[in-house]
N, C-alpha and C positions, 0 to 999 in steps of 0.2 A: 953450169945451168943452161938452161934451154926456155926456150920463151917461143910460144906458141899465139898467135891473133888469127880470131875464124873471123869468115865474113859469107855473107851470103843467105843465111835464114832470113824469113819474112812467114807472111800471111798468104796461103795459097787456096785456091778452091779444090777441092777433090777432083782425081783424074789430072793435077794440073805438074806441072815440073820447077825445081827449084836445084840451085848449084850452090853445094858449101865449098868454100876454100878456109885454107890452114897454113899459113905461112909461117916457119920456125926458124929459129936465128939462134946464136950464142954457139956453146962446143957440142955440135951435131957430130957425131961418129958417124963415119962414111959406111958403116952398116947397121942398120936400122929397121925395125918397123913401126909404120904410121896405119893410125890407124881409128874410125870413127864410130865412135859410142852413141847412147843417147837415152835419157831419163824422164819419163812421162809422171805424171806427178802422184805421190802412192804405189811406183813401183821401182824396183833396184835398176840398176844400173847397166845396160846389155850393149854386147859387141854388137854391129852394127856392119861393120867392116874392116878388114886389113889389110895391109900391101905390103910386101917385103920390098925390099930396093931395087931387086930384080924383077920390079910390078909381077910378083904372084899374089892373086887376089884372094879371099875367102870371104865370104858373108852369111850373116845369118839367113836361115832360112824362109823368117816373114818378107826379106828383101830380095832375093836374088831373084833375077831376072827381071827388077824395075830399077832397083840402084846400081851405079858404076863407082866404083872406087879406080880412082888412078893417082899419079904424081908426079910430080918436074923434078926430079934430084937437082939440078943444076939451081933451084931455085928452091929446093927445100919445102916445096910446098904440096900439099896432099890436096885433091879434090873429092868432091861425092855428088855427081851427078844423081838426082832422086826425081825418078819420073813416076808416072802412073799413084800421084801420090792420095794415101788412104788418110781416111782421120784416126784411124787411130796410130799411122806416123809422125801423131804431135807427138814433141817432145823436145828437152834441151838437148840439143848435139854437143858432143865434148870431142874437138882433137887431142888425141892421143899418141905419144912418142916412144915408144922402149926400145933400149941400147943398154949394151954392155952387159954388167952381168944381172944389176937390179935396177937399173934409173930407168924409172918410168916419170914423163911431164904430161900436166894436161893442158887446156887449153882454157879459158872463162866459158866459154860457151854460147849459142846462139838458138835461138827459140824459132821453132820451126812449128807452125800453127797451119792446120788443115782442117778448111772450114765444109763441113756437110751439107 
């Protein structure tokens, strides 16, 4: 099992910045990808961003070039730097883990609220 704790959502003004952290603990496979979702309310459930362990990045396309995805290995933990931020980037963030050949963990989540 794996066990994921975000931190770092809050209430931000539009144009303003906010940092989610994802710290995982328990049997982390030393090859991994982490990686950060997010669900606005009435709509599914979209990638966000991912990093491989060798921090190669990819993100969706409403983000890139405002968010940064990065990670600590040594400390298991994933970040998401989210700048230039829009209201419609409300939404719950979920960390997200997959290893091996199906174990995918997620995280509780953290409410990210951008006020217009």
């Amino acid at each position: 099992q794996v066990q994921l704790v975000e931190s770092g959502g809050g209430l931000v003004q539009a144009g303003g910045s906010l940092r989610l952290s994802c710290a995982a603990s328990g049997n982390i496979f030393r090859n991994n990808v982490m990686a950060w979702y997010r669900q606005a309310p009435g709509k599914q459930r979209e990638l966000v961003a991912g990093i491989t362990r060798g921090s190669i990045p990819n993100y969706a396309a409403s983000v890139r070039g405002r968010f940064t995805i990065s990670r600590d290995n040594a400390k298991n933990t994933v970040y998401l730097q989210m700048n230039s931020l829009k209201a419609e980037d409300t939404a719950f963030y979920y960390c997200n883990v997959q290893q091996g050949i199906s174990q995918t963990y997620w995280g509780q989540g953290t409410q990210v609220t951008v006020s217009s």
